[in-house]
C-alpha positions in Angstrom: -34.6 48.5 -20.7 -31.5 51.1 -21.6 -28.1 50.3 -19.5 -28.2 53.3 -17.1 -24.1 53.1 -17.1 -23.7 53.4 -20.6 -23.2 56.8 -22.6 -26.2 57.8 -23.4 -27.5 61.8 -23.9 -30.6 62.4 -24.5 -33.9 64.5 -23.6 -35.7 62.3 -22.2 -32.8 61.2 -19.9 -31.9 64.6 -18.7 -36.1 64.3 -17.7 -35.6 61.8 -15.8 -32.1 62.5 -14.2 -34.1 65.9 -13.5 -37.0 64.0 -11.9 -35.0 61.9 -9.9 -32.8 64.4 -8.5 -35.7 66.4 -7.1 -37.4 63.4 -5.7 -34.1 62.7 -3.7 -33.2 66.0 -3.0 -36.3 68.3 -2.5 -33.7 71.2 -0.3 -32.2 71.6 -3.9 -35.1 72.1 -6.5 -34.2 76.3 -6.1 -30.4 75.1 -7.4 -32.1 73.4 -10.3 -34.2 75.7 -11.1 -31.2 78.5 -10.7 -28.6 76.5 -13.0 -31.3 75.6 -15.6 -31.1 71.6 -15.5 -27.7 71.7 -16.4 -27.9 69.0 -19.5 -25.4 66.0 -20.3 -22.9 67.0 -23.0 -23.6 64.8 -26.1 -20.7 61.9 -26.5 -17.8 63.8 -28.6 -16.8 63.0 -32.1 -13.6 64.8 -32.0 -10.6 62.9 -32.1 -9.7 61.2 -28.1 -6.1 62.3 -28.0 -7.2 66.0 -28.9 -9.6 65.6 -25.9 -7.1 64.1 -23.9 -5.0 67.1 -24.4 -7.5 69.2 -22.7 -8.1 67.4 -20.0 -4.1 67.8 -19.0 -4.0 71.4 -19.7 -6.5 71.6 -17.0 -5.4 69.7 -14.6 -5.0 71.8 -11.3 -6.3 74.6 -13.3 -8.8 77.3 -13.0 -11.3 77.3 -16.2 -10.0 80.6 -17.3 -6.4 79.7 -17.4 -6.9 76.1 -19.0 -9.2 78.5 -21.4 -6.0 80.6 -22.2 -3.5 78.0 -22.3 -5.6 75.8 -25.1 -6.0 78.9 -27.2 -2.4 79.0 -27.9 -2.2 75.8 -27.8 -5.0 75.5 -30.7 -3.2 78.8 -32.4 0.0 77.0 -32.7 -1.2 73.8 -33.8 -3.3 75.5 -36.9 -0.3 77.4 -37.4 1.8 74.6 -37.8 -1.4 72.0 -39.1 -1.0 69.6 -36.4 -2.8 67.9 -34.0 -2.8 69.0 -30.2 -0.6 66.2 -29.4 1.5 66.2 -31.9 2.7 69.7 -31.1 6.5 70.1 -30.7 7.8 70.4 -26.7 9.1 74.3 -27.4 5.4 75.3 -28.2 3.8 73.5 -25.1 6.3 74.8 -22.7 5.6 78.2 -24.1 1.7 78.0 -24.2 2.3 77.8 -20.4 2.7 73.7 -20.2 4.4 72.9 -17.2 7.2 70.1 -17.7 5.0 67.2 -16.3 1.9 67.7 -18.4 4.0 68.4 -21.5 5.5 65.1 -20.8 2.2 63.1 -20.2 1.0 65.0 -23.8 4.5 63.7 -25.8 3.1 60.0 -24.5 -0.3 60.6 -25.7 1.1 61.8 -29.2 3.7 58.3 -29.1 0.6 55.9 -28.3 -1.0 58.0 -31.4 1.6 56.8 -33.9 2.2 53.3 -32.2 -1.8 52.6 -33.0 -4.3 55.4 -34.3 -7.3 54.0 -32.9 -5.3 53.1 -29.3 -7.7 56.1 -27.5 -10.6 55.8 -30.2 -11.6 52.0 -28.8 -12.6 53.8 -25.0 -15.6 55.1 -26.8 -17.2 51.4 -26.4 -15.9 50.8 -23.1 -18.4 51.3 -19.7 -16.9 53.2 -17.1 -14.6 51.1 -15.0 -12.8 49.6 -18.2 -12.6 53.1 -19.3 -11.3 54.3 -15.5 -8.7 51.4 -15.6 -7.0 52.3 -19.3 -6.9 55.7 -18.5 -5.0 55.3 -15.1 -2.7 53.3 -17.3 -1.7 56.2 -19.2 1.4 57.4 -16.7 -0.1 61.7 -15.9 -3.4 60.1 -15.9 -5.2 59.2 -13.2 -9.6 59.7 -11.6 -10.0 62.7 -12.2 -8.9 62.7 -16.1 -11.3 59.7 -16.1 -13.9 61.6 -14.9 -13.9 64.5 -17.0 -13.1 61.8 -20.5 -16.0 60.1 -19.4 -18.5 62.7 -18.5 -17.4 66.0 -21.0 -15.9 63.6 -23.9 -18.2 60.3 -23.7 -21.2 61.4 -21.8 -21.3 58.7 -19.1 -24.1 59.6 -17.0 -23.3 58.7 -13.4 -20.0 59.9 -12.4 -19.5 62.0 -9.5 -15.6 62.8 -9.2 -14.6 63.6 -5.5 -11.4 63.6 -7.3 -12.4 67.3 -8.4 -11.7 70.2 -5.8 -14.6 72.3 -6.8 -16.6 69.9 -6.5 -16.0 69.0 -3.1 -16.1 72.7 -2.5 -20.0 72.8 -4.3 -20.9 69.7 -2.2 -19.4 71.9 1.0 -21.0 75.0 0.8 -25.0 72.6 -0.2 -24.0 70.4 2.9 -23.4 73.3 5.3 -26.2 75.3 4.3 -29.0 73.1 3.0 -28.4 69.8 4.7 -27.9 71.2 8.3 -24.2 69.8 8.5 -25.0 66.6 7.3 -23.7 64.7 4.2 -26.0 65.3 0.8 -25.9 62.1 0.8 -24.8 62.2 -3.3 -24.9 58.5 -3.8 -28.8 58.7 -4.2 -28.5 60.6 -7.2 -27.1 57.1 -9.2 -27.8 56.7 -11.8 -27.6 59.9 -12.6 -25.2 61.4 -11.0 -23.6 63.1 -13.5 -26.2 65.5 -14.0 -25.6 66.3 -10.3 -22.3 67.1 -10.6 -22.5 69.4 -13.7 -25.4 71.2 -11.5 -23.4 71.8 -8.8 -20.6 72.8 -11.1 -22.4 75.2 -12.9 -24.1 76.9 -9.5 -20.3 77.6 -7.9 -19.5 78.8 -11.8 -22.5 81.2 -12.0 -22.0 82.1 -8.3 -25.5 81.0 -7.2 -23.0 78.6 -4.6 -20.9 81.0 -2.8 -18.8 81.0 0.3 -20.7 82.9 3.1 -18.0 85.8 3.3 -18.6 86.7 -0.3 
């Protein structure tokens, strides 16, 4: 029998995390249908540190201006043939880095060159090892985790209240289809990743939306 807390993204799981879901909550089978079965992302083969660099862009950031601050950030570093984290702290600041992320990034780049596979060894780790290296990492803390583990690593049941629009996805289900009450997310283990990305994607496609909009 497969470790449900491993990384693992495949068909037949996104079946059964699908399956699941609608058994344990019927009031949202019209938001599954409406975001598609959002799927897992497949575990990343692109270098950790570059991924890591992304997930500090968009910290406390809107998609679209992550989106626009990693496009420079990705022109620059072709420019210059560099990885992300190796880029110099003139062209972060300028991409629209503030101070504290750029500093967390120059760490990321110095653990790089002190051992090249320091970030590659979290691909075998399970969650809670992983959650504990990360926070290690000083600019790092849950919700980096989160995002390494379910966008980068494809961990299956993460749901990160660490993430505000999340909380604001699990606000808007709560007050309109569960009567006041908590969803109640917890049932969704061990799969609730899936979950999260659904609820992600229905505030994203605006199938969630606040009542005054």
């Amino acid at each position: 029998m497969s470790d449900p807390t491993s990384p693992l993204s495949s068909r037949d799981t996104r079946r059964s995390a699908y399956k699941h879901l609608r058994k344990q909550f019927p009031q949202l089978n019209w938001l599954f249908d409406a975001t598609g079965e959002v799927a897992l992302p497949d575990p990343s083969i692109l270098p950790v540190a570059g991924s890591l660099v992304r997930i500090v862009v968009g910290q406390m950031l809107s998609l679209s201006a992550a989106r626009t601050i990693m496009a420079r950030l990705n022109d620059k570093a072709n420019q210059r043939g560099l990885s992300l984290q190796d880029l110099p702290l003139d062209d972060l600041r300028t991409a629209g880095v503030s101070g504290r992320k750029a500093k967390t990034i120059g760490i990321i780049s110095q653990m790089v060159r002190d051992d090249a596979d320091c970030f590659e060894k979290w691909r075998r780790l399970d969650y809670p090892a992983l959650q504990k290296d990360v926070k290690e990492v000083w600019g790092l803390g849950d919700w980096s985790a989160a995002m390494l583990g379910i966008f980068e690593f494809g961990h299956p049941d993460l749901f990160p209240l660490s993430d505000g629009s999340l909380i604001r996805a699990l606000e808007l289900v709560e007050a309109r289809y569960c009567g006041g009450d908590p969803l109640g997310h917890e049932l969704a283990a061990p799969y609730r990743s899936f979950l999260a990305l659904a609820l992600w994607q229905a505030l994203d496609s605006h199938i969630l939306t606040p009542a005054n909009e």
